[in-house]
ChimeraX commands (.cxc) that place a marker at each C-alpha (Angstrom):
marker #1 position 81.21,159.86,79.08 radius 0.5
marker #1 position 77.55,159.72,77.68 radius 0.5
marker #1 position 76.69,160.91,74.58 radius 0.5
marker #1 position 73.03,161.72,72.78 radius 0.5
marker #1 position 70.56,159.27,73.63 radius 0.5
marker #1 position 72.25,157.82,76.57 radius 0.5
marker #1 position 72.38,161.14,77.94 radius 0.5
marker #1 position 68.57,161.83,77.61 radius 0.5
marker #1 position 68.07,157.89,78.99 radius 0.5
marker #1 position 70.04,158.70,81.74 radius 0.5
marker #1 position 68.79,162.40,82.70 radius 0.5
marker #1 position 65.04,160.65,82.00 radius 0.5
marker #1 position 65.73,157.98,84.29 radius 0.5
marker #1 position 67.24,161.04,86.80 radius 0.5
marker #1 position 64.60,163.88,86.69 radius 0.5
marker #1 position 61.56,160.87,87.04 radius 0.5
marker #1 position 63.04,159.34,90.00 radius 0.5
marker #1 position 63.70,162.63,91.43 radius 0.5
marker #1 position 60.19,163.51,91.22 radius 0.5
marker #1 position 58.59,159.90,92.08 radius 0.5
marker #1 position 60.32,160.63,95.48 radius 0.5
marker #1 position 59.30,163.94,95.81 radius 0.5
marker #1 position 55.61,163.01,95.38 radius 0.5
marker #1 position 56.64,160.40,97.45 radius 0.5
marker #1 position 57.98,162.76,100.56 radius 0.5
marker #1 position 55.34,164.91,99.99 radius 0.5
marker #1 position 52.57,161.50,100.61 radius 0.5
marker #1 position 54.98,160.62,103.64 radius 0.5
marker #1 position 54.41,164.40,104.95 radius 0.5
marker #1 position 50.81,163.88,105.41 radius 0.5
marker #1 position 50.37,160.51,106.41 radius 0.5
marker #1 position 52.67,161.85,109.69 radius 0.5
marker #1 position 50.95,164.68,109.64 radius 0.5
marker #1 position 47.84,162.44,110.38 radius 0.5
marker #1 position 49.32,160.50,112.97 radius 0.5
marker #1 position 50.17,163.98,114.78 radius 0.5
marker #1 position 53.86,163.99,114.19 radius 0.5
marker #1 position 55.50,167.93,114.13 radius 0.5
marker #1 position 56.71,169.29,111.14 radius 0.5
marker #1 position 60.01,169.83,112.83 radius 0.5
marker #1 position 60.13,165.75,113.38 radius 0.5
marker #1 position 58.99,165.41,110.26 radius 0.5
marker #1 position 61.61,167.35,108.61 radius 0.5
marker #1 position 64.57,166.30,110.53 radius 0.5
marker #1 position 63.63,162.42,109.42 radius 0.5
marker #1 position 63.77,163.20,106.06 radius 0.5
marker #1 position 67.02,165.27,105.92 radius 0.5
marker #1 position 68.30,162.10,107.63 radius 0.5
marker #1 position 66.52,159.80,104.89 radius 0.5
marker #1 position 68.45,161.67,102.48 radius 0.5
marker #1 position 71.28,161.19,103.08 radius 0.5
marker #1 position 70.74,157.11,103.26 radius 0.5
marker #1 position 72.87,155.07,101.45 radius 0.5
marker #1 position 69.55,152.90,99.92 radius 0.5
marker #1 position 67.79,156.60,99.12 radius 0.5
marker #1 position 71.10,157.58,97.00 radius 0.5
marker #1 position 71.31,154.08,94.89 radius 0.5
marker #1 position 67.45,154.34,94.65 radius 0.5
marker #1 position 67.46,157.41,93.08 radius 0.5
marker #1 position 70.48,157.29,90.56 radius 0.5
marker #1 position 68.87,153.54,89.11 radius 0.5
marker #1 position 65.90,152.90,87.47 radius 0.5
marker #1 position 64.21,150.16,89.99 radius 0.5
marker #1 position 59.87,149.42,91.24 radius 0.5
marker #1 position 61.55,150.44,95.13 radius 0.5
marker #1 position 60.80,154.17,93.33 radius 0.5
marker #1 position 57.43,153.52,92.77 radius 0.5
marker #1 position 56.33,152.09,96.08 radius 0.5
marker #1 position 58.08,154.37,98.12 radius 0.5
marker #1 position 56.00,156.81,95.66 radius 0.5
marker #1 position 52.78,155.47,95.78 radius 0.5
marker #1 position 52.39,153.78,99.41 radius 0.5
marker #1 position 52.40,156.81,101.62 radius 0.5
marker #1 position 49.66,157.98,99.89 radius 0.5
marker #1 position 47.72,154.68,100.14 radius 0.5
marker #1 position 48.32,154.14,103.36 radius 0.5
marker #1 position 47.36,157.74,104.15 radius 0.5
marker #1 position 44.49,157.16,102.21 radius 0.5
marker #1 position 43.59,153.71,104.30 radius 0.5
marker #1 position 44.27,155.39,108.21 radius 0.5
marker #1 position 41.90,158.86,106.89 radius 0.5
marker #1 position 39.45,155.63,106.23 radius 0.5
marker #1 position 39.88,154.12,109.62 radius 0.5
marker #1 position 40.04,157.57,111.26 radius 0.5
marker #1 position 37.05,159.04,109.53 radius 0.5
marker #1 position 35.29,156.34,108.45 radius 0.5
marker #1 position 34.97,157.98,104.66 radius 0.5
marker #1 position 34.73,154.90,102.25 radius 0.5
marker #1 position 35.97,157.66,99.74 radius 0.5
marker #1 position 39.45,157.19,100.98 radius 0.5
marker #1 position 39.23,153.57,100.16 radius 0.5
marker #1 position 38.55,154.07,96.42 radius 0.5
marker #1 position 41.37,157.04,96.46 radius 0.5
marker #1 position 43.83,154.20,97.65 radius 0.5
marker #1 position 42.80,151.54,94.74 radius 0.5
marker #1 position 45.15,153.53,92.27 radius 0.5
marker #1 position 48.56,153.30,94.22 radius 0.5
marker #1 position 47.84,150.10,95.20 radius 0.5
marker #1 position 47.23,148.28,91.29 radius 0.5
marker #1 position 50.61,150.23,90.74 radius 0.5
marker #1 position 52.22,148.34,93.79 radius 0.5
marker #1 position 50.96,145.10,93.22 radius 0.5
marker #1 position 52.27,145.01,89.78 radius 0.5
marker #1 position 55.79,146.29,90.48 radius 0.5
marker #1 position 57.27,143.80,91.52 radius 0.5
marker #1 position 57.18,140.07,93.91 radius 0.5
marker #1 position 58.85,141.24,96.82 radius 0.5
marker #1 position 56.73,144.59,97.12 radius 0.5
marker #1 position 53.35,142.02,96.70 radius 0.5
marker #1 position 54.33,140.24,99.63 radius 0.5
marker #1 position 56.25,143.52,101.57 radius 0.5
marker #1 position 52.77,145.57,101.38 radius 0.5
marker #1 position 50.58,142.79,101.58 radius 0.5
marker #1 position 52.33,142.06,105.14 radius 0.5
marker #1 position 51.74,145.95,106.15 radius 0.5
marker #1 position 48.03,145.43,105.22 radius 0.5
marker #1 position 47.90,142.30,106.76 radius 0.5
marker #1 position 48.55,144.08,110.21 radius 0.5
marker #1 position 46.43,146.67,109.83 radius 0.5
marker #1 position 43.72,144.31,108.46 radius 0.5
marker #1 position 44.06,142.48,111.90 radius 0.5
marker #1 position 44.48,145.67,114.41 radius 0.5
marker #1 position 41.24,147.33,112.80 radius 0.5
marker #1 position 39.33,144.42,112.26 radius 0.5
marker #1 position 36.13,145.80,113.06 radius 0.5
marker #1 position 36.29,148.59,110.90 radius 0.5
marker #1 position 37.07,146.46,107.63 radius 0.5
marker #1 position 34.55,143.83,108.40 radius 0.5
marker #1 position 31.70,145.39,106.68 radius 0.5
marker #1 position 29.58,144.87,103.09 radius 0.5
marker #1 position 31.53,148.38,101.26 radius 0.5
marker #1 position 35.14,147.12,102.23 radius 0.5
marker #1 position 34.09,143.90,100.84 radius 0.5
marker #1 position 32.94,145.34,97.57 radius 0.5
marker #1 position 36.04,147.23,97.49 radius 0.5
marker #1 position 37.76,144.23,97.21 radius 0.5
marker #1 position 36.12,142.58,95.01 radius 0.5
marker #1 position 36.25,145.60,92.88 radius 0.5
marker #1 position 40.09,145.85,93.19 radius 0.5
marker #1 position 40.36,142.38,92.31 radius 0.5
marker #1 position 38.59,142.79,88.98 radius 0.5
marker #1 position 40.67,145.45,87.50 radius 0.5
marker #1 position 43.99,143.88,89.01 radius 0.5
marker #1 position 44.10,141.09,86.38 radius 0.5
marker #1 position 43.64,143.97,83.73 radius 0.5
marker #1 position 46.51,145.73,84.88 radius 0.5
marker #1 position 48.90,142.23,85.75 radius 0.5
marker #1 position 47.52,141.31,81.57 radius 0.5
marker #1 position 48.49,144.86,80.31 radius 0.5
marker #1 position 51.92,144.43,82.45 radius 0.5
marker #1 position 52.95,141.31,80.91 radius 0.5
marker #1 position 52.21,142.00,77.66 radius 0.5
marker #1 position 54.56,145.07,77.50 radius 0.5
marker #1 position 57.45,143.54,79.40 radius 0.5
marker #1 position 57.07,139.72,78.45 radius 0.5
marker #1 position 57.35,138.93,81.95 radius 0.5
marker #1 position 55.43,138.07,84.79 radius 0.5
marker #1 position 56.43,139.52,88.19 radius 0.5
marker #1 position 56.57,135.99,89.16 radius 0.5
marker #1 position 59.72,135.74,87.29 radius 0.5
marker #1 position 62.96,135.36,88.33 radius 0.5
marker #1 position 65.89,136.52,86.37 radius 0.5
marker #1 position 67.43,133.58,84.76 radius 0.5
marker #1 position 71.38,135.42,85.06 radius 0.5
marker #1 position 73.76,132.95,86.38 radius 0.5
marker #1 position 74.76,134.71,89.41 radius 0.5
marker #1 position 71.60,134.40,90.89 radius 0.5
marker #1 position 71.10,130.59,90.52 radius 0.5
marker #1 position 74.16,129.84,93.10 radius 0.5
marker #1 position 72.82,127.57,96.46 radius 0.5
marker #1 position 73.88,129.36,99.65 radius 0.5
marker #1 position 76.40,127.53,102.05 radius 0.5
marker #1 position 74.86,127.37,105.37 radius 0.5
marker #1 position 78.82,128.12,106.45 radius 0.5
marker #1 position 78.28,131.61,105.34 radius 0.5
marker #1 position 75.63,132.24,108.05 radius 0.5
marker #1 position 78.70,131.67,110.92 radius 0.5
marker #1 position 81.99,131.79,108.80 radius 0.5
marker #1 position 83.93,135.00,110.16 radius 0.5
marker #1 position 87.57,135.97,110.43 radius 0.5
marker #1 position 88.07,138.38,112.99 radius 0.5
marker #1 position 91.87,139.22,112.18 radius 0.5
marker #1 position 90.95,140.12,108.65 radius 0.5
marker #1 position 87.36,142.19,109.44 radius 0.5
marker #1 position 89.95,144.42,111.98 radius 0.5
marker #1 position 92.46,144.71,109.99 radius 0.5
marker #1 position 91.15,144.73,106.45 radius 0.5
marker #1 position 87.50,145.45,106.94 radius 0.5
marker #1 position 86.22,146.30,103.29 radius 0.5
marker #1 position 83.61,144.65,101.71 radius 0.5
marker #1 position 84.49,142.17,98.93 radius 0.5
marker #1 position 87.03,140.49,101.25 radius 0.5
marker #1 position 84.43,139.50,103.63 radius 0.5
marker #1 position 82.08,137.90,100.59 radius 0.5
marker #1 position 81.79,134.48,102.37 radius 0.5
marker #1 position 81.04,135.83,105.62 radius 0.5
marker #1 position 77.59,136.66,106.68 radius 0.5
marker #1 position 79.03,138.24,110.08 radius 0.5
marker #1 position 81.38,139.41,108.54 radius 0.5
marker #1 position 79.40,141.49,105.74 radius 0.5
marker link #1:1,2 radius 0.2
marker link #1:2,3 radius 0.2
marker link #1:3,4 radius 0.2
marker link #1:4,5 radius 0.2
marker link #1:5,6 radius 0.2
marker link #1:6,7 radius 0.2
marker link #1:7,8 radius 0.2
marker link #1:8,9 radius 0.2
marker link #1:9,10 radius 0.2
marker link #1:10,11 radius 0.2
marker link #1:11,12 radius 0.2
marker link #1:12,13 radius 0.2
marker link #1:13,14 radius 0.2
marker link #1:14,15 radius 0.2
marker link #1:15,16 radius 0.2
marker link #1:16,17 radius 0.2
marker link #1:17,18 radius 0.2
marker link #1:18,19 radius 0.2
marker link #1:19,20 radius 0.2
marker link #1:20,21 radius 0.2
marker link #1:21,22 radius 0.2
marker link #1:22,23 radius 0.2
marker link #1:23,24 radius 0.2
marker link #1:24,25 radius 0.2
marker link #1:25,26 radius 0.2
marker link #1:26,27 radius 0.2
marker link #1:27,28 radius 0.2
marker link #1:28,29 radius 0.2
marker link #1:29,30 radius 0.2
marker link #1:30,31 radius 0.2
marker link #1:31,32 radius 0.2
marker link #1:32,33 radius 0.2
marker link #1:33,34 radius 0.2
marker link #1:34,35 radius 0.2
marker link #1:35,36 radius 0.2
marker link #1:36,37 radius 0.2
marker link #1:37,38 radius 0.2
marker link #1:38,39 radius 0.2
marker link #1:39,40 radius 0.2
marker link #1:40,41 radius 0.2
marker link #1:41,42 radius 0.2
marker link #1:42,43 radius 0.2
marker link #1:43,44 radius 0.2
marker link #1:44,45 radius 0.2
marker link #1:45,46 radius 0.2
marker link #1:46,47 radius 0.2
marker link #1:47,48 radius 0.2
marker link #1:48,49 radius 0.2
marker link #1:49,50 radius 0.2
marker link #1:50,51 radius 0.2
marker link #1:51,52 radius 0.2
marker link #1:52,53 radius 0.2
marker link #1:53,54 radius 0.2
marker link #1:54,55 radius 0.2
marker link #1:55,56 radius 0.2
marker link #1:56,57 radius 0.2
marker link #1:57,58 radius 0.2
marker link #1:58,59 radius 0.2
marker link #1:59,60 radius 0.2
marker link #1:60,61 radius 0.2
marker link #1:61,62 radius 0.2
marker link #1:62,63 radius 0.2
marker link #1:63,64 radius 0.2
marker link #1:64,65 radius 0.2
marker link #1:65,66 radius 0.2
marker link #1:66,67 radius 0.2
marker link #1:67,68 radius 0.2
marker link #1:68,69 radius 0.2
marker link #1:69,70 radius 0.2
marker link #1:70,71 radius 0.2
marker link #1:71,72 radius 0.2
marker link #1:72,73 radius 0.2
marker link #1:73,74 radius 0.2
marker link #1:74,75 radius 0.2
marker link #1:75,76 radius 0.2
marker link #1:76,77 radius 0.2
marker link #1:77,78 radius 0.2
marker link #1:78,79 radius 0.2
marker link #1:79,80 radius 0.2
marker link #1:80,81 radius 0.2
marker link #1:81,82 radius 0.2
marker link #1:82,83 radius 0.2
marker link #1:83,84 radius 0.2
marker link #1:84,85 radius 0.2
marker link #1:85,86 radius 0.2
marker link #1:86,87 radius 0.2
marker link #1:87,88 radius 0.2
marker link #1:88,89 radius 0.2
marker link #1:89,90 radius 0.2
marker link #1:90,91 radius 0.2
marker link #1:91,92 radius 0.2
marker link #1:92,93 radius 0.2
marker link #1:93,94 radius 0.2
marker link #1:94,95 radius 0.2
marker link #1:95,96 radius 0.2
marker link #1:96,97 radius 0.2
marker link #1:97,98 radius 0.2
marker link #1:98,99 radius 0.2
marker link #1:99,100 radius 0.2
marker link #1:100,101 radius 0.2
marker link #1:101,102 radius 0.2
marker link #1:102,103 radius 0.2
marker link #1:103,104 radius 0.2
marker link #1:104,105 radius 0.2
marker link #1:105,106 radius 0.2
marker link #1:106,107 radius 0.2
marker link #1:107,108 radius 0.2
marker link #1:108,109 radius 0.2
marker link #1:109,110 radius 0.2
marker link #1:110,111 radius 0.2
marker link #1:111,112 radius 0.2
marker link #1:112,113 radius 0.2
marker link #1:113,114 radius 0.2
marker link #1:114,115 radius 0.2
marker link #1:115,116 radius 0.2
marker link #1:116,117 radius 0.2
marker link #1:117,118 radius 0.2
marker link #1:118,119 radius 0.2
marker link #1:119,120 radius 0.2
marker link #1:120,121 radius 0.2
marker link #1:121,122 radius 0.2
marker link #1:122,123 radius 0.2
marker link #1:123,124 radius 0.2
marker link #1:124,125 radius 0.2
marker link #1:125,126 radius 0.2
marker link #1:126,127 radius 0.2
marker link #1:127,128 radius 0.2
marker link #1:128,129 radius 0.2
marker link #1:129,130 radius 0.2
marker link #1:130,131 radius 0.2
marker link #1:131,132 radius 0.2
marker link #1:132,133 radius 0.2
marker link #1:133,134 radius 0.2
marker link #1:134,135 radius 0.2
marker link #1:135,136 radius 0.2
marker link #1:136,137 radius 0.2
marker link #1:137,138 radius 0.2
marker link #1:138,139 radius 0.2
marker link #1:139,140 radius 0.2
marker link #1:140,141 radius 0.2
marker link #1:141,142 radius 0.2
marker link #1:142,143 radius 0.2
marker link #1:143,144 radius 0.2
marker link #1:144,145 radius 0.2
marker link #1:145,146 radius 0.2
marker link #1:146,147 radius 0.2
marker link #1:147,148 radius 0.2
marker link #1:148,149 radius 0.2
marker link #1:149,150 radius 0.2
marker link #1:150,151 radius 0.2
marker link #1:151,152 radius 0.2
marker link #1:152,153 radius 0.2
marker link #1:153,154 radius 0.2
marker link #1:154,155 radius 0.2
marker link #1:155,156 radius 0.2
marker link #1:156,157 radius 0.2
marker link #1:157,158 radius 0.2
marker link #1:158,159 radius 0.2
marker link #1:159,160 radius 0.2
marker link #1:160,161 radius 0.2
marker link #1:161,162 radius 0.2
marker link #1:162,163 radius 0.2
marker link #1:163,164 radius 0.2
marker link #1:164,165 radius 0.2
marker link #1:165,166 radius 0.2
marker link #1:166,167 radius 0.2
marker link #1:167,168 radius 0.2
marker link #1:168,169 radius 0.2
marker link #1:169,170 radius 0.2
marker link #1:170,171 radius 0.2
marker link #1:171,172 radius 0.2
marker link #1:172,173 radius 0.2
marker link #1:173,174 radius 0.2
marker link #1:174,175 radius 0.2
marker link #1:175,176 radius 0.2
marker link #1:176,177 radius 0.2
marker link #1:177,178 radius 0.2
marker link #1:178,179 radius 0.2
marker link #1:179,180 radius 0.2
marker link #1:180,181 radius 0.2
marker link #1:181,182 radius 0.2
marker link #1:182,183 radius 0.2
marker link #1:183,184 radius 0.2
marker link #1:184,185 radius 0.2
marker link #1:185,186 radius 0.2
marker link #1:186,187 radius 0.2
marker link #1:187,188 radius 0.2
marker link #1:188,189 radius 0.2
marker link #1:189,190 radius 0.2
marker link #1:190,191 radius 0.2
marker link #1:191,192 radius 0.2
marker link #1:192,193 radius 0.2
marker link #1:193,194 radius 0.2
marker link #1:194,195 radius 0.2
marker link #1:195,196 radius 0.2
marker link #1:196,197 radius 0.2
marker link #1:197,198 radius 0.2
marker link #1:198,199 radius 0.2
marker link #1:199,200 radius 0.2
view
């Protein structure tokens, strides 16, 4: 069992992810709210999301997925109440979540930066003006700050790839089409089908 500080580590690392993804449901609440979802939708997709395998293992480990799935409902919210009421306010509201974002983590750079991208390109004509652009800019002044501050208390940059050995392996392309139906009927659990892309 745990014992003194591993128990306040662990109930730390418990009660903040808890209430990351509360803030988190709560951001997720009114950005469908503003895209004129019912409550009673609303609601009955997050009991579901609950209950997700990914939700459960994000919660009981300490990992950035918290934080995004924190902080980009509300930026997101933040960027449609732009497009919708064309208050450049909302803009400078969604500069906070986003430096968080963009310093978590690689594959949340490029994941959000993809979901921007798109909405970049569908409401092109309401980005393409002189305050956007100096909200850029703006954002991409303090970013370095915050990417600087980052790396010096972690030692790492989120370019970085964890040197463990299990991650250095070269994938077989075999394990994109290797499967063994007699074994995924009759013994269908996890570890056994390790080679198998199909069959995972």
């Amino acid at each position: 069992g745990l014992h003194g500080y591993e128990l306040v580590i662990n109930n730390g690392v418990l009660f903040t992810n808890c209430f990351l993804y509360l803030i988190g449901l709560f951001g997720l609440y009114k950005l469908l709210k503003l895209k004129k979802y019912k409550a009673q939708e609303i609601f009955f997709a997050f009991t579901v999301m609950n209950f997700f395998p990914q939700t459960i293992n994000m919660l009981l480990t300490m990992k950035p997925e918290i934080i995004v799935f924190s902080f980009l409902p509300w930026s997101l919210y933040c960027i449609y109440s732009f497009i919708e009421k064309k208050e450049f306010s909302f803009l400078y509201l969604a500069l906070f979540p986003n430096l968080i974002i963009f310093s978590s983590k690689m594959s949340m750079l490029a994941g959000v930066g993809l979901i921007y991208f798109f909405i970049l390109v569908r409401h092109w004509k309401k980005f393409n003006n002189k305050q956007v652009r100096n909200f850029i800019i703006l954002g991409l002044l303090i970013y370095p700050l915050i990417y600087f501050e980052n790396f010096i208390y972690n030692g790492r940059h989120i370019f970085d790839h964890p040197s463990r050995v299990e991650y250095n392996d070269i994938l077989d392309l075999q394990f994109l089409v290797n499967i063994n139906l007699n074994q995924l009927i009759t013994n269908p659990f996890r570890n056994i089908h390790a080679n198998s892309f199909l069959g995972i």
